[in-house]
N, C-alpha and C positions, 0 to 999 in steps of 0.2 A: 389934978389933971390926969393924974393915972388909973382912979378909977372909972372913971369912963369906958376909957381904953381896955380897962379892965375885965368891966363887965360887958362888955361890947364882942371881947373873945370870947369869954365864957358864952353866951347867947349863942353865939355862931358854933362854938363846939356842940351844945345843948342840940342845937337842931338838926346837927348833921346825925346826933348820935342816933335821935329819934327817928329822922328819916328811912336811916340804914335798918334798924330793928323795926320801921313797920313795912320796908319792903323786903325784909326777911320775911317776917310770918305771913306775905301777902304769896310770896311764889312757892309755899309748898303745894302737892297737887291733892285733889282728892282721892279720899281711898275711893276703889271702885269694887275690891275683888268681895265676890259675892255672886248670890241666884239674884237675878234682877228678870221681876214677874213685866212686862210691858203690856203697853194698849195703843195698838197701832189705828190711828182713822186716814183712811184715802178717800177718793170720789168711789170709789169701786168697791166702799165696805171696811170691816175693820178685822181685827185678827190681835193675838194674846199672844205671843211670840214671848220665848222665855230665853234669856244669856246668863251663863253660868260664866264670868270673868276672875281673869286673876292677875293682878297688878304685879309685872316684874318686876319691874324699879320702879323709879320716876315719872316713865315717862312711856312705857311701852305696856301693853296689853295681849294677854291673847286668852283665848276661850272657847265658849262653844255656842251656836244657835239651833234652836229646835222652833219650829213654827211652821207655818202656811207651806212653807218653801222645803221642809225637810230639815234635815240637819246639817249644818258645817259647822269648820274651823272660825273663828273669828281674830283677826287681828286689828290692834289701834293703838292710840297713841293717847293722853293725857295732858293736858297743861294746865296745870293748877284747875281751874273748873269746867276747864273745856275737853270735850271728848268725841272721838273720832273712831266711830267703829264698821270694818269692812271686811266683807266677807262675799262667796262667790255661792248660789244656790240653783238650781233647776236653769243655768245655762248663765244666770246674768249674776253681774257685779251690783252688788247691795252697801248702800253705805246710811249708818246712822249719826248723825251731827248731834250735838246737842251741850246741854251745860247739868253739872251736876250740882246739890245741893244738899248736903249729908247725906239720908236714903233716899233722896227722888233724884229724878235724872226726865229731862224734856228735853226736845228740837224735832229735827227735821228727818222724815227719814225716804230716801233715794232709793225707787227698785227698778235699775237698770234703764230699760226701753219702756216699764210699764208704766213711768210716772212718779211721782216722790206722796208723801203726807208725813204726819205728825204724830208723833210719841210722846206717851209718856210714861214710866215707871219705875218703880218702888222694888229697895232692895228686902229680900223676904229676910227676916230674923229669925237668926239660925236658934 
């Protein structure tokens, strides 16, 4: 009767181990830092907008934008494959959502009062 009992703990330990170690490797973030070439489309046309980021820790980002808009700062934020980039250019607040996936990175991207469209890009190998 005790092994049952037995193997009935082991199981239960087995699965907790596994759980734990696959939601370890699940919440590290992506790396992001790098020149990331993009390809922006709105209704109003498209544009090649280039972020040169650099990943400070975990979870925070900052960088720089060059495109349609001129140049800024950029700051954001990371969570595992989600990424949040925002920065202020020719009067308005610009933000780019998206999810990352080794070197490409897609979503959404927000310009201010003008409208929002769609990204996507590749980080260039250095």
């Amino acid at each position: 009767m005790k092994k049952p009992k037995q193997l009935l703990l082991f199981s239960i330990t087995v699965s907790a181990i596994i759980m734990m170690l696959s939601v370890s490797f699940q919440s590290k973030p992506a790396k992001v830092t790098g020149t990331w070439n993009m390809v922006v489309e709105t209704s109003a046309g498209s544009g090649s907008p280039v972020f040169v980021l650099k990943q400070e820790n975990d979870t925070l980002i900052t960088g720089t934008y060059t495109g349609t808009f001129g140049e800024a700062p950029v700051q954001g934020t990371i969570k595992i494959n989600k990424i949040d980039l925002k920065f202020s250019a020719s009067g308005m607040s610009m933000e780019y959502i998206g999810t990352i996936d080794g070197n490409s990175m897609k979503g959404k991207s927000i310009f201010g009062t003008m409208g929002e469209g769609t990204f996507t890009g590749l980080r260039k190998e250095d």
